[in-house]
C-alpha positions as CSV (number, residue, x, y, z in Angstrom):
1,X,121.1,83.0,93.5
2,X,119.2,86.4,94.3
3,X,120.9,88.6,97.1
4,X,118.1,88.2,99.9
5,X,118.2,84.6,99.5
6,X,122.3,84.6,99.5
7,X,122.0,86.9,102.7
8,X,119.4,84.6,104.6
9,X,122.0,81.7,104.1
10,X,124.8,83.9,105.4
11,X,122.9,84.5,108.3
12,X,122.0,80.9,108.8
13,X,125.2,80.4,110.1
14,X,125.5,83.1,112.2
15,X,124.4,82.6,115.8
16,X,124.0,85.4,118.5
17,X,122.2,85.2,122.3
18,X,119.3,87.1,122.5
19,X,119.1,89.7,125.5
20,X,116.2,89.0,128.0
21,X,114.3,92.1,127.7
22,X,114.4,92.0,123.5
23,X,111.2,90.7,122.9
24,X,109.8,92.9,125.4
25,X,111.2,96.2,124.1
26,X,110.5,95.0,120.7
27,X,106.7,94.7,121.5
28,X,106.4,97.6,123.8
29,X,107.8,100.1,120.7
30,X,105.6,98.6,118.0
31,X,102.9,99.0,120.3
32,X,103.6,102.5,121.4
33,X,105.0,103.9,118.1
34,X,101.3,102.1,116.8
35,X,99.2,103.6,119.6
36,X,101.0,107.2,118.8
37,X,100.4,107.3,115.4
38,X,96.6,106.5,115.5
39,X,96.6,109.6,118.0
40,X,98.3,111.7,115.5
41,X,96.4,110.3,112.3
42,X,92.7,111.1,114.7
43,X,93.7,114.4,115.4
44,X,95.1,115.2,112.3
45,X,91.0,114.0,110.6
46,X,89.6,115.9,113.2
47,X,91.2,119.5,113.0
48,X,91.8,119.3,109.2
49,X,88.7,121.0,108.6
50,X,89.8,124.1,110.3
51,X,93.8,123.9,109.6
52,X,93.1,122.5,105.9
53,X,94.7,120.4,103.5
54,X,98.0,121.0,105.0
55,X,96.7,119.0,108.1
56,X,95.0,116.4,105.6
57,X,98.3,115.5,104.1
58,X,99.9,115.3,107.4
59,X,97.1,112.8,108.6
60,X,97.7,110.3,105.2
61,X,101.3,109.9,106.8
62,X,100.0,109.2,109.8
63,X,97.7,106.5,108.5
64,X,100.8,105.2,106.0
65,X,102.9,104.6,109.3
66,X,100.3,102.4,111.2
67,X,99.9,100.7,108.1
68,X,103.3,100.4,108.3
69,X,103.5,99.2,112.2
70,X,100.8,96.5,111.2
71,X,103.1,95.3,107.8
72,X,105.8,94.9,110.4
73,X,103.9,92.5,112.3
74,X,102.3,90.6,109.8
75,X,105.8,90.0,108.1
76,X,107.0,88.8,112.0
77,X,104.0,86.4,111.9
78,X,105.0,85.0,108.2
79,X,108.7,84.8,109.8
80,X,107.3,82.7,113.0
81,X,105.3,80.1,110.3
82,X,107.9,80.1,107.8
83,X,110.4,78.5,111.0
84,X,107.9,76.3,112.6
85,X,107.7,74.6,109.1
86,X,109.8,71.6,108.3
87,X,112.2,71.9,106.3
88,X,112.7,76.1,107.1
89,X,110.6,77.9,103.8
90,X,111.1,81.8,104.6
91,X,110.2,82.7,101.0
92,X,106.9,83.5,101.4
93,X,107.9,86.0,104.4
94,X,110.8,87.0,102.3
95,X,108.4,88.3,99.4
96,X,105.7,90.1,101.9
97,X,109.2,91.7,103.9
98,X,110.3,93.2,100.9
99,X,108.0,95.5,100.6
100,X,108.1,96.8,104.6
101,X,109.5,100.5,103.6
102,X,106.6,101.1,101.0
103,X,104.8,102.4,103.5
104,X,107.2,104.9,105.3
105,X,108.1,106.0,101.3
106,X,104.3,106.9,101.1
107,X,103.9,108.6,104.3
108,X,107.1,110.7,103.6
109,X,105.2,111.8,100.2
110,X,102.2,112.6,102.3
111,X,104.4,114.6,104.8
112,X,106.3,116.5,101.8
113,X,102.8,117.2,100.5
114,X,101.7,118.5,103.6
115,X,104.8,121.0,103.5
116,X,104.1,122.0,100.2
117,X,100.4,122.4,100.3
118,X,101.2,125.1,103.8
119,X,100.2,128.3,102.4
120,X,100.6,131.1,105.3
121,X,103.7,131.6,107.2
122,X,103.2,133.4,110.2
């Protein structure tokens, strides 16, 4: 038995009351952590001519961590079928989830790239 399955089982019997506001906060930060990034990946496209490709590389992180906010959701939505269905089948959202961080490990090489690629220090 692989370790994610073994832990979804675990979990299975675990049971825990979820707060009022959860959904709420949950979709208000995906939202605004989305929203914020998109700012930051624009402006980043738009001044990059003048600051660079400092500012390029800084941008590509930006644009890996909306990619990222949208993964998140999609892998909610897989979760939401894979418990309507009857009996429970999770794998499907198990094998898109497992990937989530890819894109947070790209846009932290696009943010080291953007360090490294700085050439004058003021």
């Amino acid at each position: 038995m692989s370790f994610p399955l073994s832990l979804l089982l675990l979990q299975a019997q675990l049971r825990a009351t979820q707060p009022g506001y959860f959904l709420f906060v949950v979709l208000v930060l995906l939202i605004a952590g989305g929203v914020g990034w998109l700012i930051a990946a624009v402006l980043g496209f738009a001044r990059s001519p003048a600051f660079g490709p400092s500012a390029r590389w800084f941008s590509y992180a930006a644009v890996c961590l909306i990619i990222y906010h949208l993964h998140f959701i999609l892998f909610g939505v897989f979760v939401f079928i894979g418990m309507t269905q009857t009996p429970v089948d999770l794998s499907f959202a198990l094998g898109v989830g497992a990937f989530f961080n890819l894109f947070v490990v790209l846009g932290a090489f696009c943010a080291i790239m953007g360090f490294v690629k700085m050439t004058s220090p003021r």
